[in-house]
Structure formats: structure tokens, C-alpha cells
N, C-alpha and C positions, 0 to 999 in steps of 0.2 A: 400262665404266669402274668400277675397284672401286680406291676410296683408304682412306686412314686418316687421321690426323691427324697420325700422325708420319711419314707420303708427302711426306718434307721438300721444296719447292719454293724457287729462288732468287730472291730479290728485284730483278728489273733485270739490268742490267749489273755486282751487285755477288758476293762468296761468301756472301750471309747468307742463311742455311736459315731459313725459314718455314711454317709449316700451310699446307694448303689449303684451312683457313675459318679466320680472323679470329675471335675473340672481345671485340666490343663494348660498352664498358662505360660507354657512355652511360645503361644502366640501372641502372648502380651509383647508389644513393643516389636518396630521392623529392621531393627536392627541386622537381624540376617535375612533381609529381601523380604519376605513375604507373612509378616505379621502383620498383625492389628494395631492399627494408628490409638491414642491415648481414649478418643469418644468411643472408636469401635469396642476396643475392651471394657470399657466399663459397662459398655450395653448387654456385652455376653456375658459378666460380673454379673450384674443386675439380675436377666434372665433369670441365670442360674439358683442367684440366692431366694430370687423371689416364688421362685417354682419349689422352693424348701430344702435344696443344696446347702451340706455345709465342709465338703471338704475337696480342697482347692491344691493344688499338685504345681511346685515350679522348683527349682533351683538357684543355685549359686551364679552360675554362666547363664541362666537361660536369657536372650537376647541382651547380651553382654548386661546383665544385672536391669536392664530395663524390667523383665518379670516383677522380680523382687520392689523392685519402685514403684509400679504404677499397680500391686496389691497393699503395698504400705499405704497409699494413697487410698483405694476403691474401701478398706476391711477398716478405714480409721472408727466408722461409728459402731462399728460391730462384730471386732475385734472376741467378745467371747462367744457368739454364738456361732464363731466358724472354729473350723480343726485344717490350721496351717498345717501343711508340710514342706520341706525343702530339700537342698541336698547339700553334701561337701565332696570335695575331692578334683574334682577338674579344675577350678581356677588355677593359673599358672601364670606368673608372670614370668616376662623375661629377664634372663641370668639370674631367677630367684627359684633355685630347686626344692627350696620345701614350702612355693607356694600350694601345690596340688600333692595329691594324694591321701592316705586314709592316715597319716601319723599325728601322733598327738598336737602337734604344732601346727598344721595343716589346720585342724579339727577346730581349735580355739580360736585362729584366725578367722576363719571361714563364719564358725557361727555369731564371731560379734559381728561381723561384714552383714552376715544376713539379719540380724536384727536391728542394725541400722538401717540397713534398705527397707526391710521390713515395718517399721516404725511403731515395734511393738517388745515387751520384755520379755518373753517368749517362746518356745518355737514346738507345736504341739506334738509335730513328728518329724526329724531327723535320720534323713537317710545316709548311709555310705553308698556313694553314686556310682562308683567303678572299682573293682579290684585291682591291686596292683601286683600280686603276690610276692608285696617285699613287706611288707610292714607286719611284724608280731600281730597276732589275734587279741593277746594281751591287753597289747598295746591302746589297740582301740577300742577295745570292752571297757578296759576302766576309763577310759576319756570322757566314750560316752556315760559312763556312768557318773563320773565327777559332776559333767557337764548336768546331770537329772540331779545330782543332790544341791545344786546350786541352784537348781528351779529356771538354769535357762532354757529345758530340753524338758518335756514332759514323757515322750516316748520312743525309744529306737528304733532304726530299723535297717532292710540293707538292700541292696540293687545291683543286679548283673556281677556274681559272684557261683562259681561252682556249688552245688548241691551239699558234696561234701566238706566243703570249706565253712558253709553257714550251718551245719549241723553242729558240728565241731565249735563252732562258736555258741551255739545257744547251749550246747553241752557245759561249756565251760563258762557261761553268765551264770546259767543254773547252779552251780556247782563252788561258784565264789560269794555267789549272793550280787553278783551285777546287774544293772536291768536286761534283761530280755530281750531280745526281738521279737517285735510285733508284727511286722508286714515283711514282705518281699515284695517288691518291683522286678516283674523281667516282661519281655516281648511275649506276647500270646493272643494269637487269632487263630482265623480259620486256614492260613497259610503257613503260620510259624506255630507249631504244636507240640516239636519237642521239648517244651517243658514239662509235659505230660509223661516223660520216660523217669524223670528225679525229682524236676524240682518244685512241682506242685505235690505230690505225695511227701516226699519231705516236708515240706513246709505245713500241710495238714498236719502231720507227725508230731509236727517240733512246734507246733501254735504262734506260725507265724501263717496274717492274711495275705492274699495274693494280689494285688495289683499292680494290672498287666498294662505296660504301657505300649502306645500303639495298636489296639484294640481294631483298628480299619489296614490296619498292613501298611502307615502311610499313605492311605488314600487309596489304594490297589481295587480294594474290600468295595469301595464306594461306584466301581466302574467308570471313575473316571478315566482310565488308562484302554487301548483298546491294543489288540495286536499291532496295528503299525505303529506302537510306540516299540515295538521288539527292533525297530530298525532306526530307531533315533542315531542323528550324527554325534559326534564327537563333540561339537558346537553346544547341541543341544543340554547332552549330558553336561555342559562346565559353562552353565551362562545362568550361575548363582540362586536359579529359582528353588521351591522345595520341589519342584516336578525334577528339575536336574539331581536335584538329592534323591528324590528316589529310582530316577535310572541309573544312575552310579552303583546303587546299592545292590544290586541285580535280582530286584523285585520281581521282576519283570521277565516270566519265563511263561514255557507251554502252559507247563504243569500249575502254575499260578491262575494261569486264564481259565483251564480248566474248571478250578475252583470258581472265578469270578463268574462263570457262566452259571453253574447250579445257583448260588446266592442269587442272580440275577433272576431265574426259572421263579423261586422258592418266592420273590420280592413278588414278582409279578402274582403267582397264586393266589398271595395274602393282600394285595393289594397295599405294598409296603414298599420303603425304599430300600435297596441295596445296601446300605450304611446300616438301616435300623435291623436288618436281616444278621449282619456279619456282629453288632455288638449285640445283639440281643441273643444268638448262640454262646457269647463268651458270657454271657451274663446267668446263662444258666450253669455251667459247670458249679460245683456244689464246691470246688476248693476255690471259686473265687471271690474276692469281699466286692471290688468295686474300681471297673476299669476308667483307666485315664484317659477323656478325649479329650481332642484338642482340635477345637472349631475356632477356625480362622472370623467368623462372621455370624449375627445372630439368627440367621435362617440355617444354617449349618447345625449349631447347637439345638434351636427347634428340634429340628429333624432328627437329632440323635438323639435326643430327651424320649422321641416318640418311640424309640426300641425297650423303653421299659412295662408297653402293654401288648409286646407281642406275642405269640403263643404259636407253636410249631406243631403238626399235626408228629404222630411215628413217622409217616412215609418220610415227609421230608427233613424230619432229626437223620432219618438214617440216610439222607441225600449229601445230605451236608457234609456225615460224618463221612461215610464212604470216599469221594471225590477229595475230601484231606485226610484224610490217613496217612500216619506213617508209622515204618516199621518202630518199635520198641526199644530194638537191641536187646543185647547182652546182658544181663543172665534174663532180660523180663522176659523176652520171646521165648526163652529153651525154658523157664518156668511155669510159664503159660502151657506147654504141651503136655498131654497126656499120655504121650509116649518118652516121658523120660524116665517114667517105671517109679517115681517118688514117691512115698509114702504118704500117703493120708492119716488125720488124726486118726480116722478110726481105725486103719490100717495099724497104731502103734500098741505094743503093749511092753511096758514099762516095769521092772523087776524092783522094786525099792528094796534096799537092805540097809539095817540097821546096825 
């Protein structure tokens, strides 16, 4: 496997050419402790676009709207030849209950907020950022649909929602003439996999592309973490860093390190970093279009850029996959075996009567 950045990839079932890494700009701005000051993010802007990058991943909240500002900023001269994305649903203010969420009112707030932060007419891809399972499906299909026949929304999409809830919705775009879903956003690395039980086969199914956010595990993936972080204080866990955010999360197990140790093995072989090992596995999966990273600093982004010429021998695909594995479940495991006596096509023979 030997990509670039401008190894244009399509988004879904739609023509919109995209990178095959995502640039993350959740580290735009330090608003929550450990981002990127205004000069550092434009330098990782910069990199990125100038390495032939054109599609750029942030939010409504991400560092309290600073994301959304300092790309309004960095994309003023070049505005068409990137593919915004963004999100809605989380802002919330207080004593205001329909600032957040996926409902129509939500929706129209949220995207003029983001194209004013944004500083552009706009918004190339639109994500629903959180389920909340109150709001009709309806509901938000024709929103976002409204929101595309007025040209401020060119493509839908959705994020961290049950498999069978975003079926059921592309069922039912299909089926009114609504736009589509294009992408799905959910977590997917060498640690978190079960998306591989629903919601990547689904999403292949229903022609929506996959980008996976968190593609390093928060940092896990990159071995910066080692077992004595399995014993961090309580202090350490709630003293606002993103290291505290990922001991909270409970990243941080045996069976985690386990993993980090083969990727580690696997880096050293190829003469590669740890980071470029664990996104350059996610980058192969054939259901994915183009993971989000999010590098703090422009030697970080380097570094990850460099997982797009790596190439895994068998032994160590099947190292990789082995050490994460997880079970399937229900029904895929009991349909996976051969002893459940099911019939095969060729097994059928079929009586048509007229």
C-alpha cells in the first residue's frame, strides 16, 4: 500500500473526493487544556494542505467554537478546494433545552453558528454528532434535507448512532427522495473493533463512508502510555490534561497493552513509528474512506502523514489482527459455524409453481 494525500477517495455513495486521512481540528484552539495555540494550528493547516489534504474534520463545540474560528481563518483563501465538515447536536446552553440535540431547531441554529464561525456560505458535509433517541428520524432527514435544497449543506451525514437506527434512516431518505447519508463517524482502531460486528458492514451496505474517529485510541496506539499509568492517582486522572481524559476513559487496561506491545514489535520490524503502524492497519480495512487524526503539533502530523506508505507483511496482518480480536456475537458467531447445519446455496432446491 503506498498512498498520498491527494490518492483522492469517494465519500459513500456520493462523487465527493476526499484524503485518505482526515485532518482533525479538535486541536484547533486550547481551550480545553491541551490544544494548539493560533500559529501552531495554522502550521498543522498548512502541512496538511500543502501535502495535498483537502478534507478537514471539526465541530460545533470543538474547543468551545475556537475549531470552527481559527479554520474560518486558516481556509479564507481556499475555501473551494477543501471539503468542510462539521457537526451539530452538542451545544447546549444553559436553561436553553433545545440548544443541543438532533431536532429541527437544534439543526438551523447550530448550522448558521457554524457558518459564521466558519466564515464561509457553505458547509460541504454535515454531521448529526450524538444520538439522542428522542427526536423522530423524520424529523431530521427533512431538516437536513431542507438545509441541502437551500445550498447551505451540500452533503449529510451521521456519528455515533446504533447500526440499526442509521439503516432505517437511509431507508427512509431513499424512499422520500431526502438526501442520503454519505459518511458515518464512529471510534475504530486496533483497540476498539467492535464496529466490525454492524456498523461498518452496514454502512458498506447502505453507502455510507466510514470515518473513524480516534484512529490512535487517544494516544494509547502511539505508546505513549505504559503500564504504570494502570496505577495513576485519582489527582492524576482529574487534573484537566487530555492524558487525564484518557485515564478516565478506561483505555487503559491488560488487554489494551497487550495490543500496544504487538504494534510496538510490528513498528520496530518495519522500521516505523507506533502511530504510523496502528493508522496505517485502520487505513487498510477496505470499509474505510479516511480516518480523523488529530495531531496536537506539526511533527506529530508528519509522523502520521508517514502511515500512508506502509505496507505489512501476512505475518504481521495476522499479528495485529490476532492480539485485537473480538468476539462478534450474536447471530455473526452462530452464523459463522459450520455446525449449525444451514443450508448452502447449493444445498437449496427450489419448487416454483405457477
Amino acid at each position: 500500500m503506498s498512498l498520498t494525500l491527494d490518492t483522492y477517495r469517494l465519500l459513500g455513495r456520493s462523487g465527493l473526493r476526499v484524503s485518505p486521512l482526515a485532518l482533525g481540528a479538535a486541536t484547533f484552539g486550547t481551550e480545553w487544556g491541551w490544544g494548539a495555540e493560533q500559529d501552531e494550528a495554522r502550521r498543522l493547516f498548512d502541512l496538511y494542505v500543502e501535502r495535498g489534504g483537502n478534507f478537514i474534520d471539526t465541530a460545533s463545540t470543538y474547543t468551545d467554537g475556537s475549531s470552527e474560528r481559527l479554520l474560518g481563518a486558516f481556509t479564507r483563501d481556499r475555501r473551494e478546494s477543501l471539503v468542510l465538515a462539521t457537526k451539530y447536536t452538542t451545544l447546549r446552553r444553559p436553561g436553553d433545552p433545545n440548544s443541543g440535540g438532533p431536532h429541527r431547531k437544534s439543526l438551523f441554529a447550530s448550522v448558521e453558528a457554524s457558518l459564521r464561525q466558519l466564515n464561509t456560505d457553505y458547509l460541504d458535509l454535515l454531521y448529526l454528532h450524538l444520538w439522542d433517541f428522542t427526536t423522530p428520524v423524520e424529523e431530521i432527514l427533512r431538516g437536513m434535507d431542507d438545509l441541502v435544497r437551500q445550498g447551505k449543506i451540500l452533503y449529510v451525514a451521521i456519528s455515533n448512532t446504533p447500526a440499526w437506527q442509521v439503516s432505517r434512516m437511509q431507508a427512509i431518505a431513499d424512499l422520500r427522495g431526502w438526501s442520503p447519508l454519505v459518511a458515518l463517524q464512529i471510534e475504530y482502531n486496533l483497540i476498539e473493533r467492535t464496529g466490525e460486528r454492524d456498523l461498518i458492514p452496514m454502512a458498506r451496505e447502505m453507502g455510507l463512508g466510514v470515518v473513524p474517529w480516534s484512529p490512535l485510541a487517544g494516544g494509547v496506539l502511539t505508546g505513549k502510555y505504559s503500564r504504570a499509568d494502570l496505577t495513576a492517582t485519582d489527582t492524576a486522572v482529574g487534573d484537566g490534561t487530555r492524558r487525564s481524559t484518557t485515564l478516565a476513559s478506561g483505555a487503559l487496561t491488560e488487554r489494551n497493552f497487550a495490543v500496544v506491545d504487538v504494534v510496538r514489535e510490528v513498528a520496530a520490524e518495519l522500521g516505523r513509528t507506533p502511530a504510523q503502524v496502528g493508522l496505517a492497519w485502520t487505513l487498510r480495512n477496505p470499509g474505510v474512506t479516511a480516518p480523523v487524526i488529530g495531531a496536537r503539533t506539526p511533527a506529530q502530523l508528519a509522523d502520521n502523514l508517514g502511515a500512508l506508505d506502509v505496507d505489512f507483511t501476512a505475518s504481521q496482518l495476522a499479528r495485529l489482527d490476532g492480539v485485537s480480536a473480538i468476539g462478534l456475537g450474536f447471530p455473526h458467531d452462530m452464523l459463522a459455524r459450520d455446525s449449525t447445519g444451514a443450508l448452502t446455496r447449493g444445498d437449496l432446491r427450489v419448487e416454483t409453481r405457477r
